[in-house]
C-alpha positions as CSV (number, residue, x, y, z in Angstrom):
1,X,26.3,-6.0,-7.1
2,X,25.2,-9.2,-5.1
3,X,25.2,-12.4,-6.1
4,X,21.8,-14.0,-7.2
5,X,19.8,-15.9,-4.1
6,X,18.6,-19.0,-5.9
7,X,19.1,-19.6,-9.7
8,X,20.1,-16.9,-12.0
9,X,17.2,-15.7,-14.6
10,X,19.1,-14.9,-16.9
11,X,23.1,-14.8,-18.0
12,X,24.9,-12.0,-19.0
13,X,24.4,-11.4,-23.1
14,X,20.6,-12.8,-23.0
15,X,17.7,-11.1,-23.7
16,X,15.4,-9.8,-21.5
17,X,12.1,-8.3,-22.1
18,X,10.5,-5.8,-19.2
19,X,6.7,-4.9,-19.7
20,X,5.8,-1.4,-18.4
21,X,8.0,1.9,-18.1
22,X,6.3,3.4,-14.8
23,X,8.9,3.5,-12.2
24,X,9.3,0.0,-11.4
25,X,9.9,-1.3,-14.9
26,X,12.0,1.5,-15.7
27,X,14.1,0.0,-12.2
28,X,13.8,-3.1,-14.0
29,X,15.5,-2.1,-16.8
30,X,18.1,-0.2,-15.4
31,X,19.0,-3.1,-13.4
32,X,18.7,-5.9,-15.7
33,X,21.0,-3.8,-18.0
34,X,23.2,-3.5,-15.4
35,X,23.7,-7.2,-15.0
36,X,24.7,-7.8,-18.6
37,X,21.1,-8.5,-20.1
38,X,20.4,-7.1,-24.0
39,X,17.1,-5.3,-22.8
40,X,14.1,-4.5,-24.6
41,X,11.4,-2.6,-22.4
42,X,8.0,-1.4,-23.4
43,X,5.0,-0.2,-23.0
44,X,1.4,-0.5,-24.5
45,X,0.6,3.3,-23.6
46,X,2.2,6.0,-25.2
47,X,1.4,9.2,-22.3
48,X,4.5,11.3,-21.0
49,X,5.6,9.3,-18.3
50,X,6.3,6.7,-20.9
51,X,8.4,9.0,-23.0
52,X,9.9,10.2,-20.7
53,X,11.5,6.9,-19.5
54,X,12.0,5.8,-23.0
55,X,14.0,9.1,-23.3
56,X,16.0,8.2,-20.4
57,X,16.4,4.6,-20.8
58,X,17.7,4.8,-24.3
59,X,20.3,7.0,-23.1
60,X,21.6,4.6,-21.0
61,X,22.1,2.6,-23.9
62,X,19.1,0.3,-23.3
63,X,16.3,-0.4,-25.7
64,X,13.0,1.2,-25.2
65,X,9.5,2.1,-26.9
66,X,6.1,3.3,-25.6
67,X,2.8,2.9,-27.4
68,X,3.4,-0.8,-28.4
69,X,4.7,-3.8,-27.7
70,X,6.9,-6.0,-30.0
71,X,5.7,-9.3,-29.3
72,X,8.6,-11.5,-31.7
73,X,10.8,-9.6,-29.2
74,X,9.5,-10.4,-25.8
75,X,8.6,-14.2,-27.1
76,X,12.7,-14.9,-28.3
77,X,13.8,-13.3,-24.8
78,X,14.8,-16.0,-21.4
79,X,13.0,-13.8,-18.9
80,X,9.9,-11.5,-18.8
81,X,10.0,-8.9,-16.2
82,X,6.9,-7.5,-15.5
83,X,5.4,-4.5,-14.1
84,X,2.2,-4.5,-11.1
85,X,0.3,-2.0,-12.8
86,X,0.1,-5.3,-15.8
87,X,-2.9,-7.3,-15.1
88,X,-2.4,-11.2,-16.2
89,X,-5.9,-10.6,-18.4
90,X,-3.7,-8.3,-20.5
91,X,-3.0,-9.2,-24.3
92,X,0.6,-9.3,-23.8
93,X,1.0,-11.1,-20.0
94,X,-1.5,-13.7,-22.1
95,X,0.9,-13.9,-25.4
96,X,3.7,-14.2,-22.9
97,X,2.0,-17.1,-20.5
98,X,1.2,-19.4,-23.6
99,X,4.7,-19.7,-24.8
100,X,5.8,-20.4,-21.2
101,X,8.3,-18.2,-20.9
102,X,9.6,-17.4,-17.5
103,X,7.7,-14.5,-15.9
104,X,8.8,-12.7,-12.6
105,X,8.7,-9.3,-10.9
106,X,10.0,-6.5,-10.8
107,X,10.4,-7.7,-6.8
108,X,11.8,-10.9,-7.6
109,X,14.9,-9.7,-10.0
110,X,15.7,-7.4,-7.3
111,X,15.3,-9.4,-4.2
112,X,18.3,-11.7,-5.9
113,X,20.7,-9.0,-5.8
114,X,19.8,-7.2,-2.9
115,X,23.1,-7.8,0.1
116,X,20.0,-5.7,2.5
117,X,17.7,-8.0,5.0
118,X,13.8,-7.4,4.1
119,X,11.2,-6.5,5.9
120,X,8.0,-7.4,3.3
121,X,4.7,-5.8,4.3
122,X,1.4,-6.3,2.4
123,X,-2.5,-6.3,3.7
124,X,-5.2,-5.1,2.0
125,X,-5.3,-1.7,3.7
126,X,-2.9,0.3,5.5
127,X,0.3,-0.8,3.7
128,X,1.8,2.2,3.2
129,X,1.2,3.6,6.3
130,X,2.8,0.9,8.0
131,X,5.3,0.4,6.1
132,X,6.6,4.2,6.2
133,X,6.2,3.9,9.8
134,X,8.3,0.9,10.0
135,X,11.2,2.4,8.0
136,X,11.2,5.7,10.6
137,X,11.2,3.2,13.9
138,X,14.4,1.6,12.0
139,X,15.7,5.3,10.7
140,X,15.5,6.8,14.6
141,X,16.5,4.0,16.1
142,X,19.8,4.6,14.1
143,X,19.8,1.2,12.0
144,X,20.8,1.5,8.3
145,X,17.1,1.4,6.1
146,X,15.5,2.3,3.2
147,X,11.4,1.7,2.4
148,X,10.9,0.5,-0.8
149,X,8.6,-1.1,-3.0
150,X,4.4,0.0,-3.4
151,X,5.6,2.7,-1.3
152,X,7.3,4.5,-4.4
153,X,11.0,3.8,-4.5
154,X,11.3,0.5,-6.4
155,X,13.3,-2.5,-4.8
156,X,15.4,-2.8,-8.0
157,X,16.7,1.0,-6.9
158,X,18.1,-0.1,-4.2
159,X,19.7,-3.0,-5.8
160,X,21.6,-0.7,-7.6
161,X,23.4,0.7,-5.0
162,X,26.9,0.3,-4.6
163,X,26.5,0.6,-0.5
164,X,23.3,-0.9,-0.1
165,X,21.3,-0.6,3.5
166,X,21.0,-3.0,6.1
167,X,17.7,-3.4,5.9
168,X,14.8,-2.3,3.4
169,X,11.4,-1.9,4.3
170,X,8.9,-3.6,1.6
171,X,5.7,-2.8,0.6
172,X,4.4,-5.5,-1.3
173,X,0.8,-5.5,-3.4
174,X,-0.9,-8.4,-4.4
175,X,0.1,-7.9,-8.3
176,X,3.8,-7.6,-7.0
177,X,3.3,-10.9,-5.2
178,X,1.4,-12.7,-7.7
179,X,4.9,-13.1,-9.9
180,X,7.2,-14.2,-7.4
181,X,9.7,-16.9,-7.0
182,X,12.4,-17.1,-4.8
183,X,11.5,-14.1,-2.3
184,X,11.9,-14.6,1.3
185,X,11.8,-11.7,3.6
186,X,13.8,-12.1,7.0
187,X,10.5,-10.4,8.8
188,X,7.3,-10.8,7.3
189,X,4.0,-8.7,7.5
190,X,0.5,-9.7,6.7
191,X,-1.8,-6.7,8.3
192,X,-5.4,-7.8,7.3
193,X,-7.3,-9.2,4.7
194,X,-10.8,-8.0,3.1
195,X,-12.2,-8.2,-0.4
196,X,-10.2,-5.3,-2.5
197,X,-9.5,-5.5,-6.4
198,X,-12.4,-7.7,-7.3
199,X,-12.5,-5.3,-10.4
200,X,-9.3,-7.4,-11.4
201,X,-9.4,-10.7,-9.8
202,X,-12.2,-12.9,-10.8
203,X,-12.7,-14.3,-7.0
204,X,-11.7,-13.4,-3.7
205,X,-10.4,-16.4,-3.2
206,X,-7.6,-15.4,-6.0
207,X,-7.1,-12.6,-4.3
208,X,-6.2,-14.3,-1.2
209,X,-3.8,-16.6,-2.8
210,X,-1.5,-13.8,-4.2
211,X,-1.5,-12.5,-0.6
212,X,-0.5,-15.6,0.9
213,X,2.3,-15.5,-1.5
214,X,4.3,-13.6,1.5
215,X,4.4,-17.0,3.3
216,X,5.6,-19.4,-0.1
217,X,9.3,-19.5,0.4
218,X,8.9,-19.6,4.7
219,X,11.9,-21.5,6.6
220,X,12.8,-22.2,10.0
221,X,14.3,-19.2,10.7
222,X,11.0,-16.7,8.7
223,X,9.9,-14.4,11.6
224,X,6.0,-13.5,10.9
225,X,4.0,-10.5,12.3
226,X,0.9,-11.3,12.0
227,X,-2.7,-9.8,12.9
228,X,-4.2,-11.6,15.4
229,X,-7.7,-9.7,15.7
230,X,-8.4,-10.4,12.1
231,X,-9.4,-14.3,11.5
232,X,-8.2,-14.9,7.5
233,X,-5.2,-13.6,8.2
234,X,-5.3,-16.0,10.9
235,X,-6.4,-18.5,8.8
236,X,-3.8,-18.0,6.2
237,X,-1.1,-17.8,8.8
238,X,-1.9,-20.6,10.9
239,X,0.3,-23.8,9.3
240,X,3.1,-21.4,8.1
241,X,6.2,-22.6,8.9
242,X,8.8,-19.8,11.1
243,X,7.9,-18.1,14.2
244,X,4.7,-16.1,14.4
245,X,4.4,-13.3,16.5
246,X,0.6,-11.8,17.4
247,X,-0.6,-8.1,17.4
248,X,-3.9,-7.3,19.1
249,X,-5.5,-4.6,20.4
250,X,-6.5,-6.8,23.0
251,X,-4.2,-8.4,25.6
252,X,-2.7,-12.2,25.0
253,X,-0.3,-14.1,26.6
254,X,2.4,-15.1,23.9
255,X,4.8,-13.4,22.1
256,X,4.3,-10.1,20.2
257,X,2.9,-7.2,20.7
258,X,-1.0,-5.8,22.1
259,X,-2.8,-2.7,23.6
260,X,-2.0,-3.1,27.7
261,X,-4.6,-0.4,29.0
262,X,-3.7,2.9,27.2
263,X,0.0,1.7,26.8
264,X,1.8,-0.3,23.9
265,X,3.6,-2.8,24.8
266,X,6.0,-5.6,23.3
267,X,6.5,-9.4,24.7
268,X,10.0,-11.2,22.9
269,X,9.7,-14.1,25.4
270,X,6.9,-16.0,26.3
271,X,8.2,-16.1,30.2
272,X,9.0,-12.3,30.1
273,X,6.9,-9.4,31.4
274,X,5.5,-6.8,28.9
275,X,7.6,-3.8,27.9
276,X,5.8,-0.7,27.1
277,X,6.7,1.4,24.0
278,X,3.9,4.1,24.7
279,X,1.1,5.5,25.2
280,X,-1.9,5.9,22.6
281,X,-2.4,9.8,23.4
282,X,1.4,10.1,22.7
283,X,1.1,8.9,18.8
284,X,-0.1,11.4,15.8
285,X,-1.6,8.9,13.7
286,X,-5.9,9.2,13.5
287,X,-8.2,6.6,14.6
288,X,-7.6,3.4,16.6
289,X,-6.8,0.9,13.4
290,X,-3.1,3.4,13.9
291,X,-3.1,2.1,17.2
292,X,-2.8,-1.5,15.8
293,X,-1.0,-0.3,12.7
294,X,1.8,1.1,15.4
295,X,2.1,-2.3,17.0
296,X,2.2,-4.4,14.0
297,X,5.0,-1.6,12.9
298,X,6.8,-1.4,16.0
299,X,6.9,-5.3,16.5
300,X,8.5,-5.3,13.1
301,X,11.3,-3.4,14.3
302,X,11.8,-5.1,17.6
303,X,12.9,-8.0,15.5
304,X,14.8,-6.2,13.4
305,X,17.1,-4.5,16.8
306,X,15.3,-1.6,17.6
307,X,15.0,-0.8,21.4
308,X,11.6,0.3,23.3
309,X,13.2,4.0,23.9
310,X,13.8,4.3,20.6
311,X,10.6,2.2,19.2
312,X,8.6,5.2,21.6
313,X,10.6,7.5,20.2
314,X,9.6,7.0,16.7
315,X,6.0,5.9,17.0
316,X,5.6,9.6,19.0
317,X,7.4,11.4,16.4
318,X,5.7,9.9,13.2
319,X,3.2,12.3,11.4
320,X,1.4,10.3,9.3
321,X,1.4,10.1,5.1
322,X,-0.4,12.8,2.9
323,X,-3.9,11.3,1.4
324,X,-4.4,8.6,4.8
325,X,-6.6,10.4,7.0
326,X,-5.1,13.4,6.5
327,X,-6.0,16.7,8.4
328,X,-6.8,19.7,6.0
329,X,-7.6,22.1,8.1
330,X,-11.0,23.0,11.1
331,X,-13.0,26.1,8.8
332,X,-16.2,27.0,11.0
333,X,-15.7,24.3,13.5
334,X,-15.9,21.7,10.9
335,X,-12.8,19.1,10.3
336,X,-11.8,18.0,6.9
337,X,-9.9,15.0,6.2
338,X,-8.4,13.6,3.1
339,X,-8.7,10.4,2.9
340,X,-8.1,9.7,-0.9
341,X,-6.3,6.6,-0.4
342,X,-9.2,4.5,0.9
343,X,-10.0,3.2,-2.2
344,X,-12.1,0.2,-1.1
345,X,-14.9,-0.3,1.1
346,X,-12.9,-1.6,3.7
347,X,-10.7,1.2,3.9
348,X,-13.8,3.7,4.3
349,X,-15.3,1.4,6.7
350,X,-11.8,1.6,8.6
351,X,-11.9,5.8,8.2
352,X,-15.6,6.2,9.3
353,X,-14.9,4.1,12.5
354,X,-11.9,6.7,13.3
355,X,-14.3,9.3,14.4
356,X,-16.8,9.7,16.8
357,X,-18.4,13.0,16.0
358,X,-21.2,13.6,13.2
359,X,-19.7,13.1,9.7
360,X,-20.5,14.0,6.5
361,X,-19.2,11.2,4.4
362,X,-17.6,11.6,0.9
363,X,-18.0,8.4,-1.3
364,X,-17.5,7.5,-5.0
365,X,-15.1,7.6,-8.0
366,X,-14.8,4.1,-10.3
367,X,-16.5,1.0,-8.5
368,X,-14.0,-1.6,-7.7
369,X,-16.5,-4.7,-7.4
370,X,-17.3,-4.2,-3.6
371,X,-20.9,-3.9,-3.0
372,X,-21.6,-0.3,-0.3
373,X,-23.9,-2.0,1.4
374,X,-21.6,-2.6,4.7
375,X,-20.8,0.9,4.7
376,X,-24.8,1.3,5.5
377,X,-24.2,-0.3,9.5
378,X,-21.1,2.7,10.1
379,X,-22.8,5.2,8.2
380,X,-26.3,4.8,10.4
381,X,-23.7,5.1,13.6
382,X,-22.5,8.8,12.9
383,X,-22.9,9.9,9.3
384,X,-25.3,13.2,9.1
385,X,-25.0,13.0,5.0
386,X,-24.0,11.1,2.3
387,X,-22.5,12.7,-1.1
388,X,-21.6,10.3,-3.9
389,X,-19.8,11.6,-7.3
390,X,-18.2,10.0,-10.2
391,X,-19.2,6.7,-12.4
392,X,-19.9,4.9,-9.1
393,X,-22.7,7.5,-7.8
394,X,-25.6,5.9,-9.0
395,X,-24.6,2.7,-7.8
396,X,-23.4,4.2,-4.4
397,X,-27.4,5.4,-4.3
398,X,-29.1,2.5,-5.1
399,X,-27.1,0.2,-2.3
400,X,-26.8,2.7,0.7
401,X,-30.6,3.8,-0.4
402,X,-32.3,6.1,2.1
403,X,-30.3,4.8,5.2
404,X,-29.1,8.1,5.7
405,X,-29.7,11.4,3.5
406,X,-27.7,11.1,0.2
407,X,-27.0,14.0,-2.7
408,X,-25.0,13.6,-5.7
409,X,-22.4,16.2,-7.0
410,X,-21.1,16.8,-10.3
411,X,-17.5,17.2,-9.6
412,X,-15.0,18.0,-6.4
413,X,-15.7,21.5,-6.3
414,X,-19.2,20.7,-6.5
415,X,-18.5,17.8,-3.7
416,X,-17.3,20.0,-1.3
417,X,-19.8,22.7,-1.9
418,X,-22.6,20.6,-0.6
419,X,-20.7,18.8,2.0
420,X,-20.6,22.6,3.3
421,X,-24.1,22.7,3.3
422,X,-24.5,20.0,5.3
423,X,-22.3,20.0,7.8
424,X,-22.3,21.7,11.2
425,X,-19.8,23.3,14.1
426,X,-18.1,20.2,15.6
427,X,-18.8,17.6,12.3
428,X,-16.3,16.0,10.3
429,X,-16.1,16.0,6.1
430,X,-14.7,13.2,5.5
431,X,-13.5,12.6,1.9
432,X,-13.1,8.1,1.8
433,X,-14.1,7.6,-1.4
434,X,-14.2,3.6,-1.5
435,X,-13.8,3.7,-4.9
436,X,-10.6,4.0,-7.5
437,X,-9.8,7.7,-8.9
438,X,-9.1,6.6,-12.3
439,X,-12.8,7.7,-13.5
440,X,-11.4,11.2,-12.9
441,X,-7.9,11.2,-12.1
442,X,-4.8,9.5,-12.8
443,X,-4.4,8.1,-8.8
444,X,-5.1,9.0,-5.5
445,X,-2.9,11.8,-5.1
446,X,-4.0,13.8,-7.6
447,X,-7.6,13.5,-6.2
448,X,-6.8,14.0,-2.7
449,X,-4.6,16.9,-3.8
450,X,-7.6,18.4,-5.8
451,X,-9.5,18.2,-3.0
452,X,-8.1,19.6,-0.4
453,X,-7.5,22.6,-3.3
454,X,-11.2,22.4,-3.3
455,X,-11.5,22.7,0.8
456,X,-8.8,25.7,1.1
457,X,-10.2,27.6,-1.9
458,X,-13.5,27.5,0.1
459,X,-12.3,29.0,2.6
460,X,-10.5,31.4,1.4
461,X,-7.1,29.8,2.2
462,X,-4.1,29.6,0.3
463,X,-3.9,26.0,-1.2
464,X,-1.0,23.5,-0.5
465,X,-0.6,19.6,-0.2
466,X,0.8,20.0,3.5
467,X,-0.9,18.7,5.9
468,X,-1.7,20.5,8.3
469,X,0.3,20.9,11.7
């Protein structure tokens, strides 16, 4: 195990408390326990995941309970650990902040006993994407790396190991950065920034300030990849201390990395000529926000070592992530894409500008605070139909109006049913809901899983959750 960075949280024999038993506090747990802490995790819900880990954690020898917390014993502990998914409006993260006790991460404990250099990625949209993308540059460029963090595999995981990797590619949320300390990654991400989560921050302007988090702990020596076609993260970026490298989709004369023509190219020195990675036909990714996705990921791992052979080698070879613009399949000339993970307004706006063909467009789910009235400006540009469902259809009416023709459907199979209906040879369905699945489902997955059931079944074609070749 490596040695704290910074001041220990706690010492062996103390007690620890760690709030949530999804995968991260579970990590938590496992890792605190590992460092000599007397740990007591729990969890206010009580659903299988949450037996399940209290089933595995107390065989481990660590205590554990779901459908409850025991507040005498998370007040007498010297650290709280807490989970993302635990908003700081929560009865407990509220006990826990009026007797001042200590409150960090899951991130944070495991960024102090990580030997591997970071890479930490965060944005509003397109995190995952990019980071996964990241993490295969590193992977074929033969460099030792893991992705970790949002992404699914939790940072304290890879604390664990015994042989830890070089380097571990982080994506980082806004609730993971809210509760951070001492974290400092060696290359540092910020992709965009738009209004996201207002249904759990009471401004945007708190939004933004757990973003900026990324930039808290910066130093001499921080390397930032930053956004250059997007102006807050401009702003945010601009009296950061480190050395900041642009992406564009537009040529610029300093150091980082920018579309050149049809090719993308890299610039390390500010005297130096461009060195192309590749060309934009040459990548699998939908849509041109990839294109700057690819850059911003590719720059990443120029810093970290990687060559431009092997950079285009990896950006070529790179399918994409199920749920992100994924292709389910052309039935009748018609294209349908899952896009379950655009969960915001942003993120739709980002999907409907990917195509230029007729769309049918598939909004709606739980509302998230964002008002749909700037989807009305992309959806008048190509949209043939709009079909809302879940809590947020009305609402979704009432904004987008009768800017373009709108239904409302019950349910997916429903959903897709009437998208059917609507479109024609050479459209796209496009399912970028803008909206959180948990009116209906437990996450994103299990929507976009459902429907692309939904699409196949229609068809006539055997379901699966592949994406299509």
């Amino acid at each position: 195990m490596a040695a704290a960075r910074g001041a220990a949280l706690f010492e062996p024999g103390d007690p620890v408390a760690v709030l949530g038993l999804g995968i991260s506090g579970s990590a938590a747990a496992r890792l605190a326990h590992s460092l000599g802490a007397e740990v007591y995790a729990s969890d206010a819900f009580e659903g299988p995941v949450q037996r399940d880990a209290v089933d595995r954690l107390v065989a481990e020898g660590i205590d554990a309970e779901a459908g409850g917390h025991d507040l005498d014993r998370i007040l007498a502990s010297r650290t709280v650990i807490t989970s993302p998914g635990i908003p700081p409006t929560a009865e407990i993260r509220r006990a826990v902040s009026d007797a001042a006790l200590p409150t960090v991460a899951e991130i944070e404990l495991a960024f102090r006993h990580l030997r591997s250099r970071v890479i930490g990625i965060t944005g509003t949209n397109g995190k995952t994407t990019t980071t996964a993308l990241c993490g295969h540059l590193l992977e074929t460029a033969g460099l030792d790396a893991v992705t970790a963090g949002n992404i699914g595999l939790p940072l304290s995981e890879v604390a664990l190991l015994e042989d830890q990797p070089e380097w571990a590619v982080v994506e980082l949320s806004s609730f993971q950065l809210a509760d951070l300390e001492s974290f400092h990654p060696a290359i540092g991400v910020l992709l965009n920034l738009a209004p996201d989560h207002l249904d759990r921050y009471p401004s945007l302007d708190r939004y933004y300030e757990d973003k900026a988090r990324l930039f808290a702990n910066a130093v001499e020596g921080s390397r930032w990849v930053i956004n250059a076609d997007d102006a807050d993260v401009m702003a945010m970026a601009r009296d950061v201390v480190g050395e900041k490298y642009r992406v564009s989709i537009e040529p610029h004369d300093g150091v980082g990395a920018f579309l050149d023509g049809d090719e993308l190219v890299q610039r390390l020195d500010e005297d130096g000529a461009p060195v192309a990675w590749t060309r934009v036909d040459d990548l699998r990714l939908v849509g041109r926000h990839n294109v700057l996705n690819a850059l911003l990921a590719g720059l990443a791992a120029a810093l970290a070592g990687c060559d431009p052979v092997s950079i285009a080698a990896g950006l070529s070879s790179f399918e994409g992530l199920p749920h992100r613009l994924q292709r389910i399949g052309e039935y009748d000339g018609v294209l349908w894409i899952n896009d379950s993970k655009g969960t915001n307004v942003s993120a739709t706006k980002v999907a409907l500008s990917a195509f230029r063909r007729p769309l049918v467009a598939l909004l709606g789910g739980r509302h998230k605070g964002e008002p749909y009235t700037s989807l009305i400006g992309p959806l008048e540009e190509n949209a043939r139909a709009v079909i809302a469902f879940g809590e947020a259809a009305p609402k979704i009416v009432r904004e987008i109006g009768d800017a373009v023709p709108l239904q409302v459907a019950s349910g997916i199979e429903q959903l897709v049913r009437i998208a059917r209906e609507h479109a024609e040879e050479g459209d796209v369905v496009l399912f970028s809901p803008a909206c959180s699945s948990y009116d209906m489902f437990p996450n994103y997955e299990e929507r976009g899983q459902m429907f692309a059931r939904c699409v196949r079944s229609a068809h006539g074609v055997e379901s699966t959750d592949e994406v299509e070749a």
